[in-house]
C-alpha positions in Angstrom: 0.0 0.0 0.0 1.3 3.4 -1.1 0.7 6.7 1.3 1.0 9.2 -0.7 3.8 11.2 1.6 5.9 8.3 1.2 6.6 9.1 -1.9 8.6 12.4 -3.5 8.0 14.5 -6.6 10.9 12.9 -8.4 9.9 9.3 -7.9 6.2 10.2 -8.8 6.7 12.0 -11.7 9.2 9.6 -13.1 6.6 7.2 -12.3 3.8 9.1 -14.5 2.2 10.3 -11.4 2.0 13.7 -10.6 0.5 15.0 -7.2 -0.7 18.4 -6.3 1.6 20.7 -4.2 1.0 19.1 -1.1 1.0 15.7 -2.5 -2.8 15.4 -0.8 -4.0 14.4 -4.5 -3.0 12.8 -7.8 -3.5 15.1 -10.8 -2.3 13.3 -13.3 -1.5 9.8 -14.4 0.6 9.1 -17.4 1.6 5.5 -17.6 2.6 4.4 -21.4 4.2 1.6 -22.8 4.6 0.0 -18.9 3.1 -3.4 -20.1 0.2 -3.0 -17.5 -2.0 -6.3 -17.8 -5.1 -6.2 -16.0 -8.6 -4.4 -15.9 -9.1 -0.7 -15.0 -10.3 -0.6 -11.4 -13.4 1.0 -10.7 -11.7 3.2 -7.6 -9.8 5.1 -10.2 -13.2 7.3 -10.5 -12.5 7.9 -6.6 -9.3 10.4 -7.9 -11.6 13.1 -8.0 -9.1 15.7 -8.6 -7.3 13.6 -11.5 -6.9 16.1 -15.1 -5.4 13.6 -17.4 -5.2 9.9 -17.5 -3.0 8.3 -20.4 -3.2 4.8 -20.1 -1.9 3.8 -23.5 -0.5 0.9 -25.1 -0.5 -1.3 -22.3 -2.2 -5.0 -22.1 -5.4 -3.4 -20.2 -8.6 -5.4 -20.6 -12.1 -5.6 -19.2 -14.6 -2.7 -19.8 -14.2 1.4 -19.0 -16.1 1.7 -15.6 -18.4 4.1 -15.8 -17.2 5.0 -12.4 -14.6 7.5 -14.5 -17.5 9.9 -14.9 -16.8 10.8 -11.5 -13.9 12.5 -12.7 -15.3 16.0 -13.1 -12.0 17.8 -13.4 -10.3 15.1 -16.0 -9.6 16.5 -19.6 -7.5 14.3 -21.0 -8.1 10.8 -21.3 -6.8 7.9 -23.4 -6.5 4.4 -23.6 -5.7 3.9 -26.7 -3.6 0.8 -28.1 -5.1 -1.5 -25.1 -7.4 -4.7 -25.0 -10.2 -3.0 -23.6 -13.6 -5.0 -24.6 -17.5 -3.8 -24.0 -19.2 -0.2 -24.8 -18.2 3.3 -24.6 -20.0 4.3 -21.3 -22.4 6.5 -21.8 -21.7 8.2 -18.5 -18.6 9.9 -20.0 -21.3 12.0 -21.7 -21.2 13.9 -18.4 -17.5 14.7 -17.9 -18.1 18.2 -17.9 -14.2 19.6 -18.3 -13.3 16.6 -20.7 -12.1 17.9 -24.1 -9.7 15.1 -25.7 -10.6 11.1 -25.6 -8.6 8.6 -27.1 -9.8 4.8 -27.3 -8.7 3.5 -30.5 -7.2 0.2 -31.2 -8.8 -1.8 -28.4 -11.7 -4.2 -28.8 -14.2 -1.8 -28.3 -18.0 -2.7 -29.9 -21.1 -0.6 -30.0 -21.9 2.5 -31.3 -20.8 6.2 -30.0 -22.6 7.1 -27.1 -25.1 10.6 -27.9 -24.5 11.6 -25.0 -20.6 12.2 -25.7 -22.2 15.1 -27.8 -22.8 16.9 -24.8 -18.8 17.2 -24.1 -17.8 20.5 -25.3 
């Protein structure tokens, strides 16, 4: 288990973590090309103050959680080049600060979501 003061800027941010100022939050997580297997948890919508999550071109499967639409401050966010099965939730339709997604080359069926119209 990680505590967040247990770790220091240099060793999060070569991780592709970064923390706010006081290390109390996670901003931003950038891991690509770490050969992460596994699915995406559904706690990761529990990083409220996340702004960008790049996840790409890992060996990530399972379906996007909808619980990501919790993250009301994220912008950024791609998984592309993963093995990510399922739908496009539509719950990311309500990200209200998201501007870029990225979710090509996974195994993704179903059509675009409307709702992802909303995103502005």
């Amino acid at each position: 288990e990680w505590y967040i003061t247990d770790i220091d800027d240099g060793f999060a941010s070569s991780m592709g973590i970064t923390c706010s100022e006081y290390y109390t939050t996670v901003s931003e997580i950038q891991l690509v090309n770490n050969y992460l297997k596994g699915t995406l948890p559904e706690e990761l919508g529990l990083l409220t103050q996340l702004e960008r999550l790049q996840l790409v071109a890992n060996y990530l499967s399972g379906t996007i959680p909808s619980s990501l639409s919790l993250l009301q401050r994220l912008n950024y966010f791609s998984l592309r080049v993963n093995r990510l099965t399922g739908i496009i939730p539509t719950q990311l339709g309500k990200m209200k600060k998201l501007e870029h997604i990225f979710l090509s080359d996974n195994e993704l069926g179903g059509t675009l979501p409307t709702e992802l119209g909303l995103l502005t």
